[in-house]
Backbone as CSV, one residue per row, in Angstrom:
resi,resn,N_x,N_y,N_z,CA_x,CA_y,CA_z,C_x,C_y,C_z
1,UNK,-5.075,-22.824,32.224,-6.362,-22.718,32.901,-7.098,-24.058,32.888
2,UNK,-6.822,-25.348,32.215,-7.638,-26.146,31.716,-7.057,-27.016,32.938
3,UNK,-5.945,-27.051,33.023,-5.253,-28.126,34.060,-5.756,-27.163,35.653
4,UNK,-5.851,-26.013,35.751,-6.741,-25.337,36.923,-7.864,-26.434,37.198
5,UNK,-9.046,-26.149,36.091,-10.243,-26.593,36.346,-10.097,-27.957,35.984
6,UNK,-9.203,-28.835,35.675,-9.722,-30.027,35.762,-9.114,-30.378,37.643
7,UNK,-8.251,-29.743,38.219,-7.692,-29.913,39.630,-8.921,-29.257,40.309
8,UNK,-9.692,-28.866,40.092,-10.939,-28.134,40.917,-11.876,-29.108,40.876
9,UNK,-11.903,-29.659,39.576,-13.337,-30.753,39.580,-12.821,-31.887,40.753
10,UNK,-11.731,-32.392,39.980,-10.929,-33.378,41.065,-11.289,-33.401,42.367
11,UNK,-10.471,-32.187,42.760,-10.430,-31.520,44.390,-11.984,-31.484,44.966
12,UNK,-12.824,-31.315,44.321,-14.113,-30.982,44.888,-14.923,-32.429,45.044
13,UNK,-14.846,-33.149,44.105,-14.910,-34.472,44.079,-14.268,-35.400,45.977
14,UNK,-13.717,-35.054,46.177,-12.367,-35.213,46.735,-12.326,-34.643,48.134
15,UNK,-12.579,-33.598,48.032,-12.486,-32.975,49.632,-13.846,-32.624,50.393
16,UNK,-14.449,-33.369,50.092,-15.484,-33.593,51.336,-15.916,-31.783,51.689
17,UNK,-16.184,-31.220,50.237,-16.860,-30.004,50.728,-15.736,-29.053,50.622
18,UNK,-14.651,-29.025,50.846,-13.596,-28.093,50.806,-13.149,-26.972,49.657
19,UNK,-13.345,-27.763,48.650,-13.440,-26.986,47.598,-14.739,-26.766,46.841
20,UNK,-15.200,-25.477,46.933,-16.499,-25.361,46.246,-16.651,-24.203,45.288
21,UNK,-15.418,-23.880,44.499,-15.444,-22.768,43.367,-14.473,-22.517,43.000
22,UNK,-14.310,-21.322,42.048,-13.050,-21.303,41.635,-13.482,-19.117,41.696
23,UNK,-12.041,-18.785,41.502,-12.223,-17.004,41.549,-11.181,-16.565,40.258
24,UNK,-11.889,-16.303,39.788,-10.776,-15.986,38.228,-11.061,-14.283,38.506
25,UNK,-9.387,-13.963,38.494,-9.059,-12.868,38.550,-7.540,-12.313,37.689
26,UNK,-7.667,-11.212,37.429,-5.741,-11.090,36.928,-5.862,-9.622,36.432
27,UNK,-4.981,-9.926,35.352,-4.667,-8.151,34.669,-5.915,-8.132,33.755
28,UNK,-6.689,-6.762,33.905,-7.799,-7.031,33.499,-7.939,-6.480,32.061
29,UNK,-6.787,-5.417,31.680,-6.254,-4.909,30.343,-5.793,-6.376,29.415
30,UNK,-5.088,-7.327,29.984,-4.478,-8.393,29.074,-5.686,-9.868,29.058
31,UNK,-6.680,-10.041,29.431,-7.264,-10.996,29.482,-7.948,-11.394,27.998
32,UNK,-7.631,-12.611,27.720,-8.606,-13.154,26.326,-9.676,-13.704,26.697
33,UNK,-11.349,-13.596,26.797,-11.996,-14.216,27.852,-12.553,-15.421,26.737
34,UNK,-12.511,-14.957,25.574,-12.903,-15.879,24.618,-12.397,-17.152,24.487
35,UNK,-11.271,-17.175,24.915,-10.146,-18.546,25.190,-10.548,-19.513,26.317
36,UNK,-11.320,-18.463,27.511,-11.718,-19.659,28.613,-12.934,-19.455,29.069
37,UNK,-13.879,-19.248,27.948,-15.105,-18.893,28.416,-15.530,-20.957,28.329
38,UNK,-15.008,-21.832,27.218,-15.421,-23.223,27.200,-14.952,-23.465,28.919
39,UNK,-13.933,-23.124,29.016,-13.594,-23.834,30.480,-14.198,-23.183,31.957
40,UNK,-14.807,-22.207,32.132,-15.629,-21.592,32.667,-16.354,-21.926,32.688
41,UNK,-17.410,-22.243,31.825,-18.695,-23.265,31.264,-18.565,-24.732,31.870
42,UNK,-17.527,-25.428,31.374,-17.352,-26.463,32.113,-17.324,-26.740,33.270
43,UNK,-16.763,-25.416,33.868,-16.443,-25.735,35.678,-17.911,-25.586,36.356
44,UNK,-18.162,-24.891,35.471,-19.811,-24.336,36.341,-20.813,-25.476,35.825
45,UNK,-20.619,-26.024,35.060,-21.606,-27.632,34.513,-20.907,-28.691,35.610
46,UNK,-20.178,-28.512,35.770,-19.199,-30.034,37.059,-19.455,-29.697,38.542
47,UNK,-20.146,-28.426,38.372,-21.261,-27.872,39.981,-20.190,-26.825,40.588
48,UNK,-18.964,-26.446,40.186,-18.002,-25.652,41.085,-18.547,-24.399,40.518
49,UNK,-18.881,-23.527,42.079,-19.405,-21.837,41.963,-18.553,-21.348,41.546
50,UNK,-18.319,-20.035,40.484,-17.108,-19.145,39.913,-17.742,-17.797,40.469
51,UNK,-16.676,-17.414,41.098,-16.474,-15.536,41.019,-15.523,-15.342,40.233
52,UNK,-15.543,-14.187,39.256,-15.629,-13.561,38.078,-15.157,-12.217,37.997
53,UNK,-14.172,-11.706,38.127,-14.087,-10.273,37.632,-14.137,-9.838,36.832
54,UNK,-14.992,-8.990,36.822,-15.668,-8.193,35.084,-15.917,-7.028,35.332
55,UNK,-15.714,-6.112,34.508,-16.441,-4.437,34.233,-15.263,-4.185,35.265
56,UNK,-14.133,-4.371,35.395,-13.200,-3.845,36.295,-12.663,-2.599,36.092
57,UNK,-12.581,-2.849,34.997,-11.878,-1.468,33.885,-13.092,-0.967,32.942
58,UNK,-12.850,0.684,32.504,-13.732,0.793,31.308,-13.377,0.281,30.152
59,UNK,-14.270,0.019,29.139,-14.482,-0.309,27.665,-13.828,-1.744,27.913
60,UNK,-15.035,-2.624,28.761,-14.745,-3.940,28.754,-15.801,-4.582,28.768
61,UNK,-16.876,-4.021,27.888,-18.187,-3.937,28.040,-18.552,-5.394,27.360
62,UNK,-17.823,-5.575,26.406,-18.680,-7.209,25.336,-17.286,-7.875,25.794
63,UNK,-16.431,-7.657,26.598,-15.796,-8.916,27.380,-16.271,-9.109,29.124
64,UNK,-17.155,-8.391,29.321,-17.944,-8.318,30.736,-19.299,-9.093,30.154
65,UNK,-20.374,-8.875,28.736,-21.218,-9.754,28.774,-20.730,-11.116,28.954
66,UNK,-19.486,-11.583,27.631,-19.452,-12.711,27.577,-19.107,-13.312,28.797
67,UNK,-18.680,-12.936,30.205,-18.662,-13.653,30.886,-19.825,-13.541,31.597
68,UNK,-20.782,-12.492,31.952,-21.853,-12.896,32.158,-23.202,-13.976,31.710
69,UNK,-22.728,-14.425,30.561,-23.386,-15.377,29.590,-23.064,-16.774,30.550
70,UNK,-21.747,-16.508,31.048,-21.219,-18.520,31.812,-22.706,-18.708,32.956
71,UNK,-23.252,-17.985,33.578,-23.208,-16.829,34.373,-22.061,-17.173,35.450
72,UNK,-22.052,-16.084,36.317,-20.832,-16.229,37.386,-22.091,-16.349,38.445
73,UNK,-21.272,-16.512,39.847,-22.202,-16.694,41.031,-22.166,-15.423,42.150
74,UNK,-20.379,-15.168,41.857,-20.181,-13.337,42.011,-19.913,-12.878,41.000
75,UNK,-19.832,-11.838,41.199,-19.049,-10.698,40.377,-18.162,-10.284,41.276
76,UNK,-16.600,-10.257,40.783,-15.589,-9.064,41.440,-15.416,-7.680,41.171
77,UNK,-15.817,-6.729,41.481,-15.730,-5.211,41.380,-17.028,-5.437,40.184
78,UNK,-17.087,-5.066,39.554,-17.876,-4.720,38.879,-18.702,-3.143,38.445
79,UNK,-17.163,-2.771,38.524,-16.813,-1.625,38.805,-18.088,-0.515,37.401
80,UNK,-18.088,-0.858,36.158,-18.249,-0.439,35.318,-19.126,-1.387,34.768
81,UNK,-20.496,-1.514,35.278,-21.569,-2.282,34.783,-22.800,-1.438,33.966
82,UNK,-23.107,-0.667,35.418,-23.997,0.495,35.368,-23.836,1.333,33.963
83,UNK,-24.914,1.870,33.115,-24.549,3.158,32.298,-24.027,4.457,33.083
84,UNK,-24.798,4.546,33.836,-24.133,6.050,34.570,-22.319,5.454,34.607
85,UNK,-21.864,4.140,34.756,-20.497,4.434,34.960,-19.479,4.114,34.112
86,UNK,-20.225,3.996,32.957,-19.716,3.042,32.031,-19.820,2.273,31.371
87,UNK,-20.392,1.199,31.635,-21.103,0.432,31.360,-22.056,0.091,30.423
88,UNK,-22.920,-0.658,30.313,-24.664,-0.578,29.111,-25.809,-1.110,30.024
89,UNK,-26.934,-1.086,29.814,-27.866,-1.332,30.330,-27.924,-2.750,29.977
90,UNK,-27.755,-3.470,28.664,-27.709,-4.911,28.936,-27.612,-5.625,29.725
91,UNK,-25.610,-5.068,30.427,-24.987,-5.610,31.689,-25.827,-5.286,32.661
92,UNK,-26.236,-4.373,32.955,-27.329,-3.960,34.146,-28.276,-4.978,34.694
93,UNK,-29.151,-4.682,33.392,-30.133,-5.548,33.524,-30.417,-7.603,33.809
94,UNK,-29.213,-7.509,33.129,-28.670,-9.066,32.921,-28.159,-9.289,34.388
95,UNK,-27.524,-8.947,34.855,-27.340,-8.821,36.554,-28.233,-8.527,37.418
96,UNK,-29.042,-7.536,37.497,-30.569,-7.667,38.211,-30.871,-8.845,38.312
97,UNK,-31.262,-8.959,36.662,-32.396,-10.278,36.320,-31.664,-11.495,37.154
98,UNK,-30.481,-11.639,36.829,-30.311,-12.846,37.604,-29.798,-13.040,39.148
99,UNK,-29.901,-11.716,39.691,-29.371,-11.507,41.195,-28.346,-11.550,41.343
100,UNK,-26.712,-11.540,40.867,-25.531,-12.025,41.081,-25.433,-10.939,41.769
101,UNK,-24.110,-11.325,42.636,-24.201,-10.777,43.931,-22.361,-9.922,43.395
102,UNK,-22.189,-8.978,43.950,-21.238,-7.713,43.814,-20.414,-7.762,44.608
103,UNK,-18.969,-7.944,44.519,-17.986,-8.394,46.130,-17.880,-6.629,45.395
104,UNK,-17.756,-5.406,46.185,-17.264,-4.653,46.075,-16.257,-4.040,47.155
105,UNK,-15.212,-3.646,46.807,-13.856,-3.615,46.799,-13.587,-1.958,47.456
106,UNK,-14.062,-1.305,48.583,-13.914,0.045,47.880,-12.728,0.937,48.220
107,UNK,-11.628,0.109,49.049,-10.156,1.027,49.110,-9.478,0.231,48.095
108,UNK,-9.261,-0.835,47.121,-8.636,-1.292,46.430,-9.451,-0.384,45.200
109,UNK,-10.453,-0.282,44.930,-11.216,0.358,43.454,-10.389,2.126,43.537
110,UNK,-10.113,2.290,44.848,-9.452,4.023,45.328,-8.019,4.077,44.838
111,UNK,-7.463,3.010,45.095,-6.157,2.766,44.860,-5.687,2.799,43.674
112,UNK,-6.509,1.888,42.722,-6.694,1.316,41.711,-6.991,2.730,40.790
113,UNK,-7.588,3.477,41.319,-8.298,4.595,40.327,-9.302,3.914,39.282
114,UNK,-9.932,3.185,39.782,-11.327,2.994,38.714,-13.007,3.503,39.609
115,UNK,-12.553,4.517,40.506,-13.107,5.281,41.154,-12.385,6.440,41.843
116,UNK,-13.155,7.917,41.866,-12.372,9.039,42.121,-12.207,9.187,43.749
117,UNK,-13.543,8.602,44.310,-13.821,8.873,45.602,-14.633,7.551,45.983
118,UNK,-14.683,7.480,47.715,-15.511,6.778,48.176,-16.824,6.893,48.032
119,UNK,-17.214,8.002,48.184,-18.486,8.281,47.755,-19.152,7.945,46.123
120,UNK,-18.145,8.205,45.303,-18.101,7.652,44.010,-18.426,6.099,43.784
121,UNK,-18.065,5.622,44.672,-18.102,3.897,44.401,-19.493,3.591,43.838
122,UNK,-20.009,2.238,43.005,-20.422,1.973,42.480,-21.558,1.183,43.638
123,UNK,-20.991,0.744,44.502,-21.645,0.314,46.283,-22.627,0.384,46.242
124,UNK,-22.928,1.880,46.437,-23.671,2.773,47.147,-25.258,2.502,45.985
125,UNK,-25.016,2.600,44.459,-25.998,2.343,43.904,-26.701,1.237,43.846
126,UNK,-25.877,-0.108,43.575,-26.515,-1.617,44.142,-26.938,-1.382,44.985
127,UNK,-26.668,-1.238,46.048,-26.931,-1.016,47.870,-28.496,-0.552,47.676
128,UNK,-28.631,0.606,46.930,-29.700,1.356,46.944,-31.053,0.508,46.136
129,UNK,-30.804,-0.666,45.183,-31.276,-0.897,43.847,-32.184,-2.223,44.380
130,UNK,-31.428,-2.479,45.818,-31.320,-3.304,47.085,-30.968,-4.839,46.159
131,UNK,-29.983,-4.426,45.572,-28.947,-5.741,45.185,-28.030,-6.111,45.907
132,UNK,-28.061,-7.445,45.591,-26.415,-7.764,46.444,-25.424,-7.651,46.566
133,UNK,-24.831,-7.200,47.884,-23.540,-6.658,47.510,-22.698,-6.850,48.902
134,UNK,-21.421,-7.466,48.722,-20.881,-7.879,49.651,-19.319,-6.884,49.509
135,UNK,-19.088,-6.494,50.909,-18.371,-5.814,50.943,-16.689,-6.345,51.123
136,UNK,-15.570,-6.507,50.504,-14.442,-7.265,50.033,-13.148,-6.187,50.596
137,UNK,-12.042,-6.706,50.913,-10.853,-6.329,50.684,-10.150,-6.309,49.238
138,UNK,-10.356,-7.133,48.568,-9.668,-7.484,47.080,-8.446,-8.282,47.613
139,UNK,-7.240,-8.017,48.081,-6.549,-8.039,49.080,-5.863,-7.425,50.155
140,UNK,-5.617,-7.698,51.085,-6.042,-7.071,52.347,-3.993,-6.856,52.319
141,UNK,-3.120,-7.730,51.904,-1.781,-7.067,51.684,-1.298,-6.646,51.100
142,UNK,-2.307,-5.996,50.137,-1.662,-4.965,48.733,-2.668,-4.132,49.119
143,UNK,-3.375,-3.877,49.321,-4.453,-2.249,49.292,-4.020,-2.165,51.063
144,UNK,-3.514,-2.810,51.998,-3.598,-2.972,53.357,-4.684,-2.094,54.034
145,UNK,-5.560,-2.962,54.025,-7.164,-2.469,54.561,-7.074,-4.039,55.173
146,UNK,-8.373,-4.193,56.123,-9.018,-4.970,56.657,-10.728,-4.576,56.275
147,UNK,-11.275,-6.060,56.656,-12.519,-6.267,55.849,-13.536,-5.249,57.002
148,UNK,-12.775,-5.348,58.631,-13.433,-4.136,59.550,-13.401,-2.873,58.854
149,UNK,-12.246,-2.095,58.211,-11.994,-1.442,57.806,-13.069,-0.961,56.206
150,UNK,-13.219,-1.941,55.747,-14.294,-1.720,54.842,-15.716,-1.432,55.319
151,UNK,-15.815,-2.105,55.937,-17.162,-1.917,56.605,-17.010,-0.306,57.345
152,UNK,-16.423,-0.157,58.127,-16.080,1.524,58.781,-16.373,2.324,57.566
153,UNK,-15.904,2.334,56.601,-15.501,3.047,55.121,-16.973,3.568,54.828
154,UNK,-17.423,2.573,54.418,-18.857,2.513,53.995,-19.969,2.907,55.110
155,UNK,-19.625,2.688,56.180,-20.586,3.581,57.354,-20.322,4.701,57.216
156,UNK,-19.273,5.361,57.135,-19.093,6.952,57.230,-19.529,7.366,56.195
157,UNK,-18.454,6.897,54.441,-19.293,7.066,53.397,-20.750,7.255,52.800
158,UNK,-21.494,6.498,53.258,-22.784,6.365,52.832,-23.812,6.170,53.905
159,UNK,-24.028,6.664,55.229,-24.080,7.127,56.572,-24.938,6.035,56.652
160,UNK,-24.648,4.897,56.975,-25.248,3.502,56.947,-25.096,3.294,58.584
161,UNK,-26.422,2.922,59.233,-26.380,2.769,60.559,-25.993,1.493,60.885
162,UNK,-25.797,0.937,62.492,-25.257,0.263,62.678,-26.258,-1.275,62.142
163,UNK,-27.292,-1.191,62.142,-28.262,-2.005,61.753,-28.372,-2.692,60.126
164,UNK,-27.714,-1.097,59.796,-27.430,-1.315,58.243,-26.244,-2.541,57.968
165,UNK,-25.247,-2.022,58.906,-23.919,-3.129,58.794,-24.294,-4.182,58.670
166,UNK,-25.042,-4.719,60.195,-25.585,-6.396,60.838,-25.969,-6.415,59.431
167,UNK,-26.905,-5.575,58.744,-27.535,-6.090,57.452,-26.891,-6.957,56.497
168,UNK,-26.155,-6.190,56.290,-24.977,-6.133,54.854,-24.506,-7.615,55.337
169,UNK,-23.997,-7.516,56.534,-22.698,-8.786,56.918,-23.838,-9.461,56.689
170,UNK,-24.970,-9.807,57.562,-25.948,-10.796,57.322,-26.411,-11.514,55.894
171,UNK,-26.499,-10.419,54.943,-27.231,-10.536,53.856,-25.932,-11.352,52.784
172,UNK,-24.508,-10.784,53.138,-23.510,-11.390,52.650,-23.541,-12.701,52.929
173,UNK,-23.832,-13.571,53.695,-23.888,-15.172,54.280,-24.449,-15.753,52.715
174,UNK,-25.802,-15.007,51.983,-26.358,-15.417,51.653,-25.479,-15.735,50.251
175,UNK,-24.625,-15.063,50.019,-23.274,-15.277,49.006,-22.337,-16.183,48.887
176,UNK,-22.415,-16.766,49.662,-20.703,-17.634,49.890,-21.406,-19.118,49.209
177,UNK,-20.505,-19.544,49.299,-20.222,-20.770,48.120,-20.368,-21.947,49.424
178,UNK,-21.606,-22.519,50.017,-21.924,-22.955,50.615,-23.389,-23.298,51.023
179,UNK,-23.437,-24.667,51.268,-25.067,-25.455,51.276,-25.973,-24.515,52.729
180,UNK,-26.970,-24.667,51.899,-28.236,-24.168,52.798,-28.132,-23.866,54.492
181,UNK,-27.868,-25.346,54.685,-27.497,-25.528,56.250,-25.939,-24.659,57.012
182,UNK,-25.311,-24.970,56.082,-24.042,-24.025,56.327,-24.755,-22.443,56.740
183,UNK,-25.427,-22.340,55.567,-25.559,-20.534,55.735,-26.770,-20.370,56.743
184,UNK,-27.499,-21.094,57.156,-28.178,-21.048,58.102,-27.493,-21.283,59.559
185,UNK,-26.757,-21.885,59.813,-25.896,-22.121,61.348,-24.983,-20.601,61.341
186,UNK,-24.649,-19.981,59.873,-23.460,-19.021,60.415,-24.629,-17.843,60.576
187,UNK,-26.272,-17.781,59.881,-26.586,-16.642,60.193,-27.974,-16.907,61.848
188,UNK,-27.508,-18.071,62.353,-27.715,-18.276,64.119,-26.841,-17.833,64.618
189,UNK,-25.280,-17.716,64.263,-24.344,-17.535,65.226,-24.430,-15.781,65.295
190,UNK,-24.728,-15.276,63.581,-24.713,-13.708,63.437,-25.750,-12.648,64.301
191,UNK,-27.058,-13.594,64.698,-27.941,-13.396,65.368,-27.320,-12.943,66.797
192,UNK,-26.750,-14.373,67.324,-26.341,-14.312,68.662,-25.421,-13.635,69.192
193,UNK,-24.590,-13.285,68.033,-23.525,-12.240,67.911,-24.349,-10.774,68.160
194,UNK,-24.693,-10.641,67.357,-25.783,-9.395,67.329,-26.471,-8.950,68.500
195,UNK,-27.461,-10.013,69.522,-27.749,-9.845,70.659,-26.701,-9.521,71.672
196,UNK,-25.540,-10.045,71.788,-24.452,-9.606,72.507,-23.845,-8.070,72.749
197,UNK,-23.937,-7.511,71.494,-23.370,-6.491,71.192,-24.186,-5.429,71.471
């Protein structure tokens, strides 16, 4: 992991904008987070944004703070934050407080079984809490969904109008690992998109 993030600092240094984070993800039963929480720390002190998967699984509760401590800039699934799902109110609150934003996942979390149902998803409560939350494939050739397909999911699921969508996609811009001006030109184009349709 150390030779990862020192090729990220490099690369970012280096590519004129191209590289602007890193996404630490894997088996979420075998992870030592204590081993790369220094190098996590580091990447995020050398300016590169990290998304983070945490609370993926249950009873991963004081290896989900400690990475909330780096802080992350996403969260991946974050499946098991909430008390109602698992979770503690620490993690809760510690995520509010600092706004991190939720890629949630919700035919890979189905697949996965760290949810029973769509309606079950964890989504629907951020959504409501009016936190951020961006709607993800996880990957789109192992769960074979498309990111249209997520979005459909969650309209039927949680009877989200079409206004609601523009929302979501819109409000997602505000997530990505990219300068001010960037996210301002893509949410002119989302506009103009929007009027079209």
């Amino acid at each position: 992991m150390g030779e990862v993030v020192k090729l990220a600092e490099d690369y970012k240094l280096s590519s004129d904008g191209l590289l602007l984070g890193l996404d630490l993800s894997g088996n979420p039963f075998t992870t030592n987070v204590k081993e790369i929480l220094p190098l996590l720390s580091k990447a995020r002190n050398s300016g590169l944004k990290l998304a983070l998967h945490l609370a993926e699984i249950k009873d991963r509760s004081e290896e989900s703070l400690m990475l909330l401590q780096v802080p992350p800039d996403r969260i991946g699934h974050g499946t098991f934050i909430h008390p109602s799902s698992g979770g503690n109110k620490e993690m809760e609150d510690l995520v509010t407080r600092l706004k991190i934003p939720l890629e949630c996942c919700l035919t890979s979390n189905l697949i996965g079984r760290t949810v029973k149902s769509y309606s079950d998803h964890h989504f629907k409560y951020w959504l409501d809490k009016n936190h951020p939350v961006v709607l993800c494939t996880d990957d789109k050739g192992v769960f074979s969904t498309t990111l249209s397909e997520e979005y459909k999911i969650a309209a039927e699921t949680f009877n989200l109008s079409r206004d609601d969508i523009w929302g979501l996609t819109t409000d997602s811009l505000d997530c990505i690992f990219a300068d001010d001006s960037t996210k301002s030109q893509l949410k002119a184009m989302w506009q103009s998109w929007k009027r079209e349709c």
